[in-house]
FIDREN-860701 format. One record per residue (C-alpha): residue number from 1; residue in one letter; x, y, z. Coordinates in steps of 0.02 Angstrom, whole numbers. Layout:
PT  num  residu       x       y       z
PT  NUM       a       X       Y       Z
...
//
This chain:
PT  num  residu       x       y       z
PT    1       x       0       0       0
PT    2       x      80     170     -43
PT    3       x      80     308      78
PT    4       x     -37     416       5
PT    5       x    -158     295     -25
PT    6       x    -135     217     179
PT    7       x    -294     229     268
PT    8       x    -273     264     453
PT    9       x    -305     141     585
PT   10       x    -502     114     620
PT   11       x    -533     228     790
PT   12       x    -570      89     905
PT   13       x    -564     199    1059
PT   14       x    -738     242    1084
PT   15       x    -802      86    1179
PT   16       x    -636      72    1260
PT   17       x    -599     185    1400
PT   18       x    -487     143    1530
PT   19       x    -501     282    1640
PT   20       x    -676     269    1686
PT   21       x    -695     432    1660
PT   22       x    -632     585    1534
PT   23       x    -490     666    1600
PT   24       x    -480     821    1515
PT   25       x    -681     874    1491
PT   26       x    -623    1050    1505
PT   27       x    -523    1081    1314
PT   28       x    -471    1241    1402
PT   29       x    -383    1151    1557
PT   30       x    -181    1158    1574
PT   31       x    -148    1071    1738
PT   32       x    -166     880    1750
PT   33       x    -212     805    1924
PT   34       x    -131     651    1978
PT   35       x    -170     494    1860
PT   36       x     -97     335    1895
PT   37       x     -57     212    1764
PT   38       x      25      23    1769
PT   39       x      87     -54    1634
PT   40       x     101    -238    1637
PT   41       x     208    -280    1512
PT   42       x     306    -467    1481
PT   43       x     459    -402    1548
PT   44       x     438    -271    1661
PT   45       x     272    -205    1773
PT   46       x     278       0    1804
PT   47       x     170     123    1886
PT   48       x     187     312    1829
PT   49       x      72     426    1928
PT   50       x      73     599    1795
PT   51       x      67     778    1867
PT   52       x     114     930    1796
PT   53       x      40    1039    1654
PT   54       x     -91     948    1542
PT   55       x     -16     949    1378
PT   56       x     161     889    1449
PT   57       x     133     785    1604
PT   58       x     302     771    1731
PT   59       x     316     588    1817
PT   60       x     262     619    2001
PT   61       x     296     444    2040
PT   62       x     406     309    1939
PT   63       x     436     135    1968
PT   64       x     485     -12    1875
PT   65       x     492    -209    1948
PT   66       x     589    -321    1808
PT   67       x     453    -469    1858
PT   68       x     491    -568    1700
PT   69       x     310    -632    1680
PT   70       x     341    -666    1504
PT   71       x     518    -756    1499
PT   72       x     483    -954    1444
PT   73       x     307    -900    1402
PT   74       x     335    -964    1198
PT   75       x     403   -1120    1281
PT   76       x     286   -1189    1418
PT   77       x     121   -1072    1346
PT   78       x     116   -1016    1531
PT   79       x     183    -854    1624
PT   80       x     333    -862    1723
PT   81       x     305    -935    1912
PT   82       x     405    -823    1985
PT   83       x     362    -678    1874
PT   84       x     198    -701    1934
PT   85       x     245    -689    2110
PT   86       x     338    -514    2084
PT   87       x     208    -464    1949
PT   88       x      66    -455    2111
PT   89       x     191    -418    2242
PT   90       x     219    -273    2145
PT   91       x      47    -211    2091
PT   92       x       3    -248    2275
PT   93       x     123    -110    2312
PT   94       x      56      -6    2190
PT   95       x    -126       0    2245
PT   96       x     -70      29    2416
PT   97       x      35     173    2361
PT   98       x    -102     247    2247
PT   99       x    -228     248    2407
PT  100       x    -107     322    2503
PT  101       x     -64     472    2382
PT  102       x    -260     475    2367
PT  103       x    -264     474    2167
PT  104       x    -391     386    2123
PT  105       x    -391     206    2054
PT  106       x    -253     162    1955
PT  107       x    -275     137    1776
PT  108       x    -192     -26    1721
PT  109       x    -162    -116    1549
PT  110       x     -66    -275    1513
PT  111       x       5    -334    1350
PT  112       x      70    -465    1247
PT  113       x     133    -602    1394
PT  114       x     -51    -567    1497
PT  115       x    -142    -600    1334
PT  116       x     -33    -738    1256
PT  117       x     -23    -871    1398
PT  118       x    -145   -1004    1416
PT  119       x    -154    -936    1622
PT  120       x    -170    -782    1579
PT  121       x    -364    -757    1596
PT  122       x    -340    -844    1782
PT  123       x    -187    -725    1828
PT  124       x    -304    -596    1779
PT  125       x    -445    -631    1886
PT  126       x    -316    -674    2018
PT  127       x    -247    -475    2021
PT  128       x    -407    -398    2010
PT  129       x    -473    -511    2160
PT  130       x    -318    -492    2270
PT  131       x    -284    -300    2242
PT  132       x    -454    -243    2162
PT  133       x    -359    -169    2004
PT  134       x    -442    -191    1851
PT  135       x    -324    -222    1721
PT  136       x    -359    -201    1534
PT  137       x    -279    -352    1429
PT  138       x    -259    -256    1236
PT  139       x    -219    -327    1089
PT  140       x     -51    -302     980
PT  141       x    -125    -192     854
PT  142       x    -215     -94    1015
PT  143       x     -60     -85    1109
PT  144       x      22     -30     922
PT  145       x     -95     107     926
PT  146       x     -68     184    1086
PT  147       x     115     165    1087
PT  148       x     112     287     915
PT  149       x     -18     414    1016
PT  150       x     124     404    1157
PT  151       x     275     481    1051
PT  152       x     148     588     969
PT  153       x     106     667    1137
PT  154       x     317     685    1180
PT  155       x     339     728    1001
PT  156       x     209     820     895
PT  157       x     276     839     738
PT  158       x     323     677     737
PT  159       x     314     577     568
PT  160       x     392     390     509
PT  161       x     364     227     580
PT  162       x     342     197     772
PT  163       x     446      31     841
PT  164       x     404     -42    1015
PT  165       x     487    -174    1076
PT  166       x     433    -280    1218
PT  167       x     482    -430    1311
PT  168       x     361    -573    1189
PT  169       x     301    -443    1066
PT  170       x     349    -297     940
PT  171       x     243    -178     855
PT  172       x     245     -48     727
PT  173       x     133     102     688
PT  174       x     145     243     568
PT  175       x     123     406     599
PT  176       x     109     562     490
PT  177       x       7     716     506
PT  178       x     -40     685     717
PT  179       x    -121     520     671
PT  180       x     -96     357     668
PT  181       x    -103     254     514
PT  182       x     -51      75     466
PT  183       x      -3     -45     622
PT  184       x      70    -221     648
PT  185       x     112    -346     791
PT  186       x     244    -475     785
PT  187       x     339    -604     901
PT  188       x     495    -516     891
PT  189       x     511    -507    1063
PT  190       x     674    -553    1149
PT  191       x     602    -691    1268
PT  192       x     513    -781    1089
PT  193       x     674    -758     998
PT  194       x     764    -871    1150
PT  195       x     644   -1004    1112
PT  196       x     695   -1030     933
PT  197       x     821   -1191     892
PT  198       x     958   -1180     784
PT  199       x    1053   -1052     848
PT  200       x    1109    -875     779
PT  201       x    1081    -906     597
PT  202       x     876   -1004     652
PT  203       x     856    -842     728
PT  204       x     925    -700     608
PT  205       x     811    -803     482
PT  206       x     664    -778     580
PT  207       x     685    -609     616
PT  208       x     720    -584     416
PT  209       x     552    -675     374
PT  210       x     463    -599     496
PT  211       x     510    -419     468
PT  212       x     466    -429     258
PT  213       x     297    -508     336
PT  214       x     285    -327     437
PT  215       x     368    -226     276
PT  216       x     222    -284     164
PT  217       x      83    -228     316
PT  218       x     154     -57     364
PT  219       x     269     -15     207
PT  220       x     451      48     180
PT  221       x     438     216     137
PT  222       x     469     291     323
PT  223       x     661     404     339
PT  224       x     635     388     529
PT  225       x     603     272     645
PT  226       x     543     326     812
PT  227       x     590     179     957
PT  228       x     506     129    1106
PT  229       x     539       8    1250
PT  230       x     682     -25    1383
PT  231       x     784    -137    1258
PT  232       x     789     -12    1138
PT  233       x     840     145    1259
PT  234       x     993      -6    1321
PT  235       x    1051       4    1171
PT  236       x    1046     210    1154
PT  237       x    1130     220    1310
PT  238       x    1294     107    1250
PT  239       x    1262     208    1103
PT  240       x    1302     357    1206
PT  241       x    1439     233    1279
PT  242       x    1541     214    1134
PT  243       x    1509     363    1079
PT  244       x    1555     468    1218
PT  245       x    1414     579    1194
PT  246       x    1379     712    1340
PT  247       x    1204     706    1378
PT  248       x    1124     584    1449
PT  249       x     935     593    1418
PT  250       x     864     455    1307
PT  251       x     703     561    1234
PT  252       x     747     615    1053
PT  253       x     928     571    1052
PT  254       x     959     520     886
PT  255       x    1066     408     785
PT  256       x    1114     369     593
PT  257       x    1103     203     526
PT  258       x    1286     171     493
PT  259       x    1336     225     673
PT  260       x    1205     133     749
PT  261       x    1275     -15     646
PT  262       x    1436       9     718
PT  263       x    1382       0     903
PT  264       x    1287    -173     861
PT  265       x    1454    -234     809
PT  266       x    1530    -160     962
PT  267       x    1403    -226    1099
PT  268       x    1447    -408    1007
PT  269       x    1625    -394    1018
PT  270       x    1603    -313    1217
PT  271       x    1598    -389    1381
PT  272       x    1397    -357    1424
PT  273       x    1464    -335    1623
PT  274       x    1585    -216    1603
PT  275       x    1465    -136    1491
PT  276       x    1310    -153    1610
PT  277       x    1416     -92    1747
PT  278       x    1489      60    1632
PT  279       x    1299     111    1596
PT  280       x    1193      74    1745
PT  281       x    1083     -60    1640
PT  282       x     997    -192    1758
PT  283       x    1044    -368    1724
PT  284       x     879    -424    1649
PT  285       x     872    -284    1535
PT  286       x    1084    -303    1469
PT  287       x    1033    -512    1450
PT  288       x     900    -445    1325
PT  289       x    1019    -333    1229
PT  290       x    1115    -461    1106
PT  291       x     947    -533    1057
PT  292       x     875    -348    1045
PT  293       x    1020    -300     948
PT  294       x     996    -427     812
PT  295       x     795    -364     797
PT  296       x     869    -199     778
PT  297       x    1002    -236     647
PT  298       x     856    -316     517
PT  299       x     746    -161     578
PT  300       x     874     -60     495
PT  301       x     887    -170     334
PT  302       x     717    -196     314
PT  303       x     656     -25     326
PT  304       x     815      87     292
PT  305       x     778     249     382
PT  306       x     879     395     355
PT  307       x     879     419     567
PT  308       x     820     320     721
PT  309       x     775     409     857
PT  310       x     725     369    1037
PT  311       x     566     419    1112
PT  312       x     554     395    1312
PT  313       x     356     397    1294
PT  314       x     255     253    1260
PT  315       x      85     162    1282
PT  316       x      83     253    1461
PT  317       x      77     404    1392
PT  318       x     -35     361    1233
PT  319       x    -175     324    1370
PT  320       x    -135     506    1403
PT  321       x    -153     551    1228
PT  322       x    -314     444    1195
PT  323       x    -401     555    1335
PT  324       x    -336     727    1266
PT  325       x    -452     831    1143
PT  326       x    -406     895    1010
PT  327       x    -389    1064    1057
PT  328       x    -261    1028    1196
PT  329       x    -155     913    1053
PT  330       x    -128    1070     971
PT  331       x     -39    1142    1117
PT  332       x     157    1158    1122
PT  333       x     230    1047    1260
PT  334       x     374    1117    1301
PT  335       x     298    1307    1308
PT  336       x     159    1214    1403
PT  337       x     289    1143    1537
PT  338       x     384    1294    1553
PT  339       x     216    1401    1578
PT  340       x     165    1277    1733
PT  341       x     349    1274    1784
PT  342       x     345    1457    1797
PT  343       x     182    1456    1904
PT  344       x     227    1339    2015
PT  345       x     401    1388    2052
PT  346       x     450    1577    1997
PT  347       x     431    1732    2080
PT  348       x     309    1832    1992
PT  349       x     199    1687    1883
PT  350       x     146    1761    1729
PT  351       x     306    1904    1694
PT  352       x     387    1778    1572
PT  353       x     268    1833    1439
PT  354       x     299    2008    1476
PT  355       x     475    1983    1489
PT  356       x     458    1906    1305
PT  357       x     379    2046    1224
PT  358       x     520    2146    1282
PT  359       x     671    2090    1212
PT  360       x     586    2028    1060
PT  361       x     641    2190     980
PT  362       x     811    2123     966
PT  363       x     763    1948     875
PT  364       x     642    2018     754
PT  365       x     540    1903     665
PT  366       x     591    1706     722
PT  367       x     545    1549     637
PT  368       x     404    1462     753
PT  369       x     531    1341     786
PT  370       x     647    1475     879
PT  371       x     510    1575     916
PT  372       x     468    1422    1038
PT  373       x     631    1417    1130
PT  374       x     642    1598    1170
PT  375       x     453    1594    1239
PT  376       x     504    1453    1350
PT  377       x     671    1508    1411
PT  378       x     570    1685    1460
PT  379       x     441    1588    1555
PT  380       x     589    1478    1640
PT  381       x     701    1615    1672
PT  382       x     653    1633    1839
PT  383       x     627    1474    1913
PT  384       x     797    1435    2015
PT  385       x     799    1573    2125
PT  386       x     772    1470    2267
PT  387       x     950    1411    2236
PT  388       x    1088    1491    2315
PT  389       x    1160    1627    2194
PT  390       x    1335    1543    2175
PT  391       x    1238    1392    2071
PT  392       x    1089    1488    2006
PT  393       x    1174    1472    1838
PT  394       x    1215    1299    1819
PT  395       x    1050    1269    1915
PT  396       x     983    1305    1761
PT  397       x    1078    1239    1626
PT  398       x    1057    1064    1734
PT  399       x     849    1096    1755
PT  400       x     830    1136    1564
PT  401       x     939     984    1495
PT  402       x     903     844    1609
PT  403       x     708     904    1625
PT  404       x     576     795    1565
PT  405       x     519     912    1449
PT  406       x     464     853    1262
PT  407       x     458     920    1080
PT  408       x     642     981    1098
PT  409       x     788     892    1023
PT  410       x     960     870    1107
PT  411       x    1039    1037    1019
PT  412       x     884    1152    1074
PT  413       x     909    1094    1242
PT  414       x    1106    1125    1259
PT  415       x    1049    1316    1166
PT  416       x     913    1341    1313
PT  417       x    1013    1285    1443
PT  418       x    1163    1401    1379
PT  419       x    1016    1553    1370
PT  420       x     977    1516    1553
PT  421       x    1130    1481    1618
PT  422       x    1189    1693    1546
PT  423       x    1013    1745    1634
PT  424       x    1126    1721    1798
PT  425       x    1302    1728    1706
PT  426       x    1394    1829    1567
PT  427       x    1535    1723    1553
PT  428       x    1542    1520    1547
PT  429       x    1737    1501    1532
PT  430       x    1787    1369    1632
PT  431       x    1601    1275    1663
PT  432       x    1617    1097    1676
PT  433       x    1441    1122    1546
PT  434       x    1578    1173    1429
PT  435       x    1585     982    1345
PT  436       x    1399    1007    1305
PT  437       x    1438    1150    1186
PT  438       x    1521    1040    1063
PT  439       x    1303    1005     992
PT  440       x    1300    1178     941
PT  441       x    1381    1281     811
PT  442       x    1465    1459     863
PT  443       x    1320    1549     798
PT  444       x    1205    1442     900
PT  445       x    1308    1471    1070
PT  446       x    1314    1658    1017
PT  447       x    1118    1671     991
PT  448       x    1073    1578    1165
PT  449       x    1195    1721    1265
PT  450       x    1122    1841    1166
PT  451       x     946    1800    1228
PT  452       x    1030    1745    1407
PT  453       x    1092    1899    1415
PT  454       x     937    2017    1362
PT  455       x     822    1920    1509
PT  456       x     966    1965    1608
PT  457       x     946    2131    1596
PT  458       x     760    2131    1552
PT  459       x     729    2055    1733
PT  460       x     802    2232    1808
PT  461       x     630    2268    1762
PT  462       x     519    2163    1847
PT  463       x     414    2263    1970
PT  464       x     278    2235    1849
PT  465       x     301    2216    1667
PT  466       x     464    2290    1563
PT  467       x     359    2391    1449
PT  468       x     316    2504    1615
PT  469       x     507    2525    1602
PT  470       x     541    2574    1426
PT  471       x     572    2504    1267
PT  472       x     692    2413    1157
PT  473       x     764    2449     977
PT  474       x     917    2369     897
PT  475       x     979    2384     710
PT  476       x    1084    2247     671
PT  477       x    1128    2358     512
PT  478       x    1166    2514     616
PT  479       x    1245    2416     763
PT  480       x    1164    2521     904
PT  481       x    1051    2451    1041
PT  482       x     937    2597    1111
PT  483       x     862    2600    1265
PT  484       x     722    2709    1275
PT  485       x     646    2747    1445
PT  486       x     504    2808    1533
PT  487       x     501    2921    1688
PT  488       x     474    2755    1792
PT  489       x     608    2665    1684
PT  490       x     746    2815    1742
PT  491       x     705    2774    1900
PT  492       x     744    2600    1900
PT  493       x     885    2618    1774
PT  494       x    1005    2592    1922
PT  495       x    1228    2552    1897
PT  496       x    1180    2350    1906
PT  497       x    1041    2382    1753
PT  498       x    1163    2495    1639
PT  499       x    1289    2357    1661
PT  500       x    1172    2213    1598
PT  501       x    1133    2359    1467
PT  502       x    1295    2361    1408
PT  503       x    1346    2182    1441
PT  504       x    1201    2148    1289
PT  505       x    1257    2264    1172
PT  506       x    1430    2198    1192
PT  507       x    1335    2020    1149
PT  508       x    1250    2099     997
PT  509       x    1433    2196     934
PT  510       x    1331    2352     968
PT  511       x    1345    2528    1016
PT  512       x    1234    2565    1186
PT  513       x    1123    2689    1184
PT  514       x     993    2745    1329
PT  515       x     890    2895    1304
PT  516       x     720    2961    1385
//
């Protein structure tokens, strides 16, 4: 099927609801209350409890048990024994910890090893009678689905072919234009793969078989491939490994095909210890890897993508997704997390707007995609002054790149962090941030101190709202910055505020000029 002739995947949602009831039945609302979710999945059982602003929920609560309830399922047709012990220890815990944080019941939803095994149906009824959860068991193309809806709600614009991998199971969606579109399940999983005779060559022909079986459902025509599930982000992080890359957050770090090909061949020439100890990667997860790493390899082959990128959001956060109308989709993420950051944590909630209109004088016209970044390091800029002044700057730069904000790549987070960290800082000779600069270019690194350096002085003003102050005009062509002030701007226009004045112009290679 071509891809302008793909029809998207029937809407199935309406008579399933897992929440009980909507979340969001106010379009206009931008705070999210507690909801707790569990995924159940064949290899490991987590509950997330979401908080945060609406459109970009923050993880109150995290926690993962590696129960195994899948591991000898393709062998015996039955879950794991002692997977099943750990699975209901574990969601024991978790309905005891979701009545103690008072959120509600927990929304839970099990996949491939809960709806494969011939016990399955009795483990079900088991869980629901011993910790009064009720679990949802969905189906591969289901679970397909609202893996997709969960790196469209981290990643908007995404567009390609959605790949999540789980312990018995592995599923692809496409996605294009905030939908999703053609899906397909497989038995790609790790634990099935250990299952097959014959070795290494039994098993790269399965894989090869089964992935032209998924090529002819979903097509080939995708340049990205967006990858979801904990044997996937193990192999990003040894990515990072041999790579020596800086910064450790998983969500959209990306990788080419050919260098991705080269850390295969590295994790199979590598001790897995010495690597799982390097990394932080539990056991389970690294005995999962080699086996992962071979799905991964005919992934590539099969599909050829011009980039694979990792997305930290999955079917959690598609339940998330399924809930939100269409009205709050359309909303930015990251200038929706920095908005609720900024209420919840700044000094004077609501200035970063002002703050924004500002110094926009400087910037001009911006392409939405910049436009973005300087909205949400405005609304930020104030939101570590609880930290001692000493660290304020590096307070920042750490907030902004190891947040769990979405919808921002790797290089837009080094450039927002380096815009925050000259809020409290003009110079950042001698940081140990400096090995993050190497993602930008010099005309990046100059933009982000630029706009560091305008809030910088732009927050002299904040007794109510710059404009009160004065105004801003710069000529590029001309090389002057002018300061125009008010009676109530002269006022304020103290020796601290001419410095940070001055200190931008310098940024901008212009003349300073302040008149009334």
């Amino acid at each position: 099927m071509s891809k302008d002739k793909a029809a998207p995947a029937l809407d199935d949602s309406d008579d399933w609801d897992p929440f009980g009831q909507p979340l969001f039945d106010d379009p206009s609302v931008r705070a999210l209350s507690r909801v707790g979710v569990v995924d159940i999945g064949s290899n490991s059982i987590r509950m997330v409890v979401f908080d945060g602003a609406a459109r970009s929920p923050a993880y109150f609560f995290n926690e993962k048990v590696m129960a195994g309830l899948g591991q000898g399922l393709a062998e015996t047709g039955q879950l794991n024994p002692e997977g099943r012990e750990r699975g209901l220890i574990a969601l024991k815990r978790f309905a005891a910890l979701a009545e103690g944080m008072e959120i509600g019941p927990l929304t839970c939803v099990a996949t491939a090893a809960m709806r494969d095994a011939e016990d399955g149906p009795e483990f079900h009824r088991k869980i629901e009678k011993e910790t009064g959860l009720k679990v949802h068991i969905v189906d591969g193309l289901e679970e397909a689905r609202l893996s997709a809806q969960g790196v469209l709600l981290g990643w908007p614009e995404a567009e390609g072919l959605v790949c999540d991998i789980g312990g018995n199971s592995m599923e692809l969606a496409e996605i294009r234009g905030g939908k999703v579109w053609r899906r397909a399940t497989s038995q790609l999983g790790p634990f099935r793969l250990q299952q097959i005779a014959g070795g290494k060559k039994a098993i790269t022909a399965h894989i090869q078989a089964t992935m032209q079986e998924l090529a002819e459902k979903v097509g080939t025509e995708h340049e990205r491939i967006y990858l979801v599930g904990g044997s996937w982000r193990a192999i990003a992080r040894l990515d990072m490994e041999r790579r020596d890359y800086p910064l450790l957050v998983m969500h959209e770090y990306r990788m080419k095909p050919d260098e991705l090909g080269e850390t295969i061949d590295w994790i199979g020439k590598s001790d897995l210890e010495k690597l799982r100890a390097n990394t932080g990667t539990s056991a389970a997860r690294m005995e999962l890897v080699p086996l992962a790493s071979q799905v991964l390899r005919e992934l590539i082959a099969t599909f050829q993508p011009k980039e694979i990128d990792v997305s930290a959001y999955g079917i959690r956060e598609g339940l998330l997704y399924e809930q939100m109308p269409e009205r709050l989709r359309r909303r930015d993420p990251l200038v929706e997390a920095a908005r609720h950051t900024e209420r919840v944590m700044s000094r004077m909630p609501g200035f970063g707007k002002k703050l924004h209109a500002f110094i926009e004088p400087i910037f001009g016209p911006l392409p939405p995609e910049k436009f973005r970044l300087v909205r949400a390091a405005c609304l930020l800029h104030d939101t570590t002054w609880r930290t001692h002044p000493d660290y304020r700057a590096e307070a920042c730069f750490e907030n902004v790149t190891r947040a769990n904000y979405s919808a921002m790549s790797h290089p837009e987070r080094i450039w927002l962090g380096v815009a925050l960290l000259h809020r409290y800082k003009n110079s950042r000779n001698g940081s140990r941030l400096e090995p993050f600069l190497p993602l930008l270019t010099e005309e990046q690194i100059q933009e982000a101190e630029v706009l560091g350096k305008a809030m910088r002085f732009g927050a002299m003003f904040a007794t109510h709202s710059p404009a009160d102050a004065g105004e801003l005009k710069y000529s590029a062509k001309k090389g002057v910055l002018e300061l125009k002030l008010t009676k109530r701007g002269k006022a304020l226009m103290g020796e601290v505020a001419e410095s940070r004045f001055r200190s931008l112009a310098g940024a901008l290679k212009a003349d300073p000029i302040i008149t009334d």
